[in-house]
C-alpha positions as CSV (number, residue, x, y, z in Angstrom):
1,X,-2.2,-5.4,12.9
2,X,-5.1,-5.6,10.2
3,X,-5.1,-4.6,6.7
4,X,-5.2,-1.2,7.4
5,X,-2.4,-1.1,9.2
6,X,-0.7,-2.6,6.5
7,X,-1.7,0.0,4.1
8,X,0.3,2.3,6.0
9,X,3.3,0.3,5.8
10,X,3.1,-1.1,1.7
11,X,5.6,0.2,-0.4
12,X,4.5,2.2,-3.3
13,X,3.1,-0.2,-6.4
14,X,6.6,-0.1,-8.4
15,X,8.7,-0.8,-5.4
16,X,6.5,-3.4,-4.5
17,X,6.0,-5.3,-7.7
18,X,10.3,-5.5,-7.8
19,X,10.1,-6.7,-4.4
20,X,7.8,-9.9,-5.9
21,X,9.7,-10.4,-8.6
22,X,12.6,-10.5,-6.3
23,X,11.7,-13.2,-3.9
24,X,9.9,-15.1,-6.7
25,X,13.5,-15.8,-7.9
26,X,15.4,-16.3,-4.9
27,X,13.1,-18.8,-4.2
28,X,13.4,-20.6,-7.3
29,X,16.9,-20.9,-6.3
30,X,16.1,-22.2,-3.2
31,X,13.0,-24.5,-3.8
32,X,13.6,-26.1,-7.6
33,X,10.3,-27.9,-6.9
34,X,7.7,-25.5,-7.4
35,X,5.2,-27.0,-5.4
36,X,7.3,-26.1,-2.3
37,X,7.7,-22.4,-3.0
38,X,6.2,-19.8,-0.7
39,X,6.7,-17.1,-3.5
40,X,5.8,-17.2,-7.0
41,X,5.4,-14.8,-9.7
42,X,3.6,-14.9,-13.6
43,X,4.4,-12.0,-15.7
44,X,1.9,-13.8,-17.9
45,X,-0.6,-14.8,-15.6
46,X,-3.3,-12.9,-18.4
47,X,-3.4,-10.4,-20.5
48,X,-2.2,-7.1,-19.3
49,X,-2.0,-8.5,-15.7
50,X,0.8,-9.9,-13.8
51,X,0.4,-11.6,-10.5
52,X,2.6,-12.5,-7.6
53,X,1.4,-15.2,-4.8
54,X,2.1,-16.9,-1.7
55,X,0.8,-19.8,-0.4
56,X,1.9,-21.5,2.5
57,X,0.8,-25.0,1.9
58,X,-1.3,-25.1,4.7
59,X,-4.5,-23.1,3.4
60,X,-2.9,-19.2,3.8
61,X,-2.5,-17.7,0.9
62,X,-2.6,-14.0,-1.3
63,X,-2.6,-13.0,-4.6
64,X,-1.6,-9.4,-5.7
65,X,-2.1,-8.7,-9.2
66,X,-0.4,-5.8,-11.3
67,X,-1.5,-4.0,-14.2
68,X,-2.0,-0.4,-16.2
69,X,-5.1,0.2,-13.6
70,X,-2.7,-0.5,-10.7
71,X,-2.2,-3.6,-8.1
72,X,-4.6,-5.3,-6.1
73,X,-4.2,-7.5,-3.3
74,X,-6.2,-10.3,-2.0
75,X,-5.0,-12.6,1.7
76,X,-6.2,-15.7,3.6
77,X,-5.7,-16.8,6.1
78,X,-7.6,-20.1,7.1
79,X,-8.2,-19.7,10.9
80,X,-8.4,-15.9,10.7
81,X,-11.6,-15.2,13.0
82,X,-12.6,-12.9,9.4
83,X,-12.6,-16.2,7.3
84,X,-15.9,-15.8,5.3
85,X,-15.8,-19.9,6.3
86,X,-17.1,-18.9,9.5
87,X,-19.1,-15.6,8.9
88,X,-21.2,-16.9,5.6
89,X,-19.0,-15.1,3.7
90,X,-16.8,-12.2,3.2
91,X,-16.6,-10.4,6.3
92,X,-18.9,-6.8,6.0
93,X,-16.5,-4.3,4.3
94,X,-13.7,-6.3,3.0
95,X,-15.1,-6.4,-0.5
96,X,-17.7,-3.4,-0.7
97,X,-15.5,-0.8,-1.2
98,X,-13.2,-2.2,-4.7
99,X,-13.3,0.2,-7.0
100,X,-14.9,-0.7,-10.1
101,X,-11.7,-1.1,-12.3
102,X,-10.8,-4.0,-9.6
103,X,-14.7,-5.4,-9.4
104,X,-13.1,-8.3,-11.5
105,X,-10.6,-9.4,-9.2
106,X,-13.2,-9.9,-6.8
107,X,-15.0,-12.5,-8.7
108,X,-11.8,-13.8,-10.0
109,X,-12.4,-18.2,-10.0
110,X,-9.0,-18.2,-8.9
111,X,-10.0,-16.1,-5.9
112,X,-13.2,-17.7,-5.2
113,X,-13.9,-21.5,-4.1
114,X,-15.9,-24.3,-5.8
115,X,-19.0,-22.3,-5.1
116,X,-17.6,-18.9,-6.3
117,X,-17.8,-17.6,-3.0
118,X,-14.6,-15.0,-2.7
119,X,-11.9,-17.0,-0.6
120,X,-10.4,-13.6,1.3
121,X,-10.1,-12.5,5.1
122,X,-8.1,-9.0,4.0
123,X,-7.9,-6.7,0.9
124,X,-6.5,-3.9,-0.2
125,X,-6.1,-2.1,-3.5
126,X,-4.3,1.2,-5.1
127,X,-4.9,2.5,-8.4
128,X,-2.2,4.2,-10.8
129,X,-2.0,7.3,-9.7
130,X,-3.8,7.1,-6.4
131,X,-1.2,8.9,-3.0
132,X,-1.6,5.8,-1.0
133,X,-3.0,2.3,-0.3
134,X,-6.5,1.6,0.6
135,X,-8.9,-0.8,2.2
136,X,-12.9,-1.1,3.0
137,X,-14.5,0.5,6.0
138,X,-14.6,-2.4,8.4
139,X,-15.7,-2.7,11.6
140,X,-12.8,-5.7,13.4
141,X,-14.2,-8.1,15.7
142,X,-12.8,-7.2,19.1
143,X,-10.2,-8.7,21.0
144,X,-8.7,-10.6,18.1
145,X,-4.9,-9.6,17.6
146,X,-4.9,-10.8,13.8
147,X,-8.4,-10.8,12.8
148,X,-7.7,-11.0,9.0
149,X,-4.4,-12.7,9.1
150,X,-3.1,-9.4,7.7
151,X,0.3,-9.0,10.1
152,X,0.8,-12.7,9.3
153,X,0.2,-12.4,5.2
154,X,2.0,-9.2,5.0
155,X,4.6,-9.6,7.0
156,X,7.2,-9.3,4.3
157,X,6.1,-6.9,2.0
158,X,5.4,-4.3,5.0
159,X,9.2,-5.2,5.5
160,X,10.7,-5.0,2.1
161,X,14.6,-5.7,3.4
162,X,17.0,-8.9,2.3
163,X,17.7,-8.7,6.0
164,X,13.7,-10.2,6.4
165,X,13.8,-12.3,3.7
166,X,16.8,-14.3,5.1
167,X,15.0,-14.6,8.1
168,X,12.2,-16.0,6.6
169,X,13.9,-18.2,4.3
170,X,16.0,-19.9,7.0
171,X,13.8,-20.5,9.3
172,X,11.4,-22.4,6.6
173,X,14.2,-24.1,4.7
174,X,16.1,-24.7,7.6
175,X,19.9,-23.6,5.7
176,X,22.0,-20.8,5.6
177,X,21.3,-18.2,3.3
178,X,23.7,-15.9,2.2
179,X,22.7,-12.6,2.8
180,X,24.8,-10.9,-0.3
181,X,23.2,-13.1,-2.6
182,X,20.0,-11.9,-1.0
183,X,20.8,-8.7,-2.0
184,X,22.3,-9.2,-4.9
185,X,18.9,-10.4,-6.1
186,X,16.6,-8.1,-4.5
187,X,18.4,-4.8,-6.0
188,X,17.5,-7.1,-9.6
189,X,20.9,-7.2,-10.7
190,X,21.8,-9.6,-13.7
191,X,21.7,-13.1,-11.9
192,X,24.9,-14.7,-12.1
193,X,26.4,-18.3,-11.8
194,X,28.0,-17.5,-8.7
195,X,24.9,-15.3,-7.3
196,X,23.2,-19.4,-7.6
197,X,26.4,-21.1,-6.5
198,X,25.8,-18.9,-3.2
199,X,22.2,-20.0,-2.4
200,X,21.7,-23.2,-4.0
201,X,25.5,-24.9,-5.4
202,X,23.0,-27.9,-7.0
203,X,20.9,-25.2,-9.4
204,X,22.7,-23.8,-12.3
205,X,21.2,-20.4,-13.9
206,X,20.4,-22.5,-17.2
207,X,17.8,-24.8,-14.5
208,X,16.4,-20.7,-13.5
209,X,15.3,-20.1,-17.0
210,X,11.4,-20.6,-16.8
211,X,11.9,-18.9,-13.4
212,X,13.5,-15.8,-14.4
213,X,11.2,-15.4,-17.3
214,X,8.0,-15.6,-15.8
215,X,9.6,-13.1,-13.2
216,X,10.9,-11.1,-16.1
217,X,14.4,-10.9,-14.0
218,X,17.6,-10.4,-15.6
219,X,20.4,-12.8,-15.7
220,X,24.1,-12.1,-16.7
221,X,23.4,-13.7,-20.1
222,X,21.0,-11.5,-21.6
């Protein structure tokens, strides 16, 4: 799978900027300690823009960012044979093609490294208004099966279920997770006390407040 493959699969801009928010929160609930999040969301991150991220803690990362143009998405993945680490630079296409309303994402110093050079191995973009996602014109090095780290990155926002999510979360917390609370959360229903009880019975929706705010989510109290 590579980026473009993923374009076929994303979820419309709207359904997947809910989908952020949603596992943002459930893994506040899960991971109080921010540092050990996979999923984060700022509805503030700047002006007009919000961005969700995930970062791995082991050098893979991506960064979508939504706003009135649309949503943009940048990945990395660190040993992707497309890591510009290895190709002195940006791999040909991955970048060429952003429209100019997304040109600043590209140069973005959260984006780039020390050196400014963009830290990205897969892209994709889709303005408001637009019929579907889209990516550069690249040519993919041959006989790589991930060659941007794209089916890795991706791999649950091409699969927006509560279903996945549990997967995921269990297998790198290493608990249970209740699947109703799951999906209690991802259909953005006011968070309740018992919603927290059900994922995390330490965390109290008072501790989520910082959380839900910066996620913009709901909770049963206002």
């Amino acid at each position: 799978m590579t980026a473009h493959d993923v374009a076929r699969l994303l979820p419309d801009v709207p359904v997947l900027h809910d989908l952020c928010r949603s596992m943002a929160v459930l893994e506040a609930i899960l991971s109080p300690d921010w540092e050990s999040r996979y999923h984060s969301f700022d509805a503030a991150w700047s002006p007009g823009e919000e961005m969700a991220s995930m970062c791995n803690g082991s050098g893979d990362e991506y960064s979508i960012l939504f706003s009135a143009a649309g949503a943009y998405i940048r990945g990395f993945t660190h040993e992707a044979v497309m890591s510009p680490y290895g190709n002195d630079g940006p791999w040909s296409g991955v970048l060429d093609s952003v429209p100019e309303v997304f040109r600043h994402c590209v140069t973005e110093p959260a984006f780039c490294d020390e050196d400014g050079m963009p830290v990205v191995t897969a892209c994709l973009w889709r303005e408001t208004g637009d019929d579907r996602w889209r990516v550069g014109e690249i040519d993919y090095p041959d006989g790589a099966s991930d060659p941007d780290g794209a089916s890795y990155l991706f791999a649950r926002l091409v699969d927006p279920s509560p279903e996945a999510f549990r997967r995921f979360a269990e297998d790198y917390y290493e608990v249970p997770v209740d699947l109703k609370a799951v999906q209690h959360v991802y259909a953005l229903r006011p968070l309740t006390q018992a919603v927290v009880t059900a994922l995390n019975a330490d965390l109290t929706v008072e501790d989520l407040a910082d959380d839900l705010a910066a996620a913009r989510y709901p909770s049963a109290a206002g």
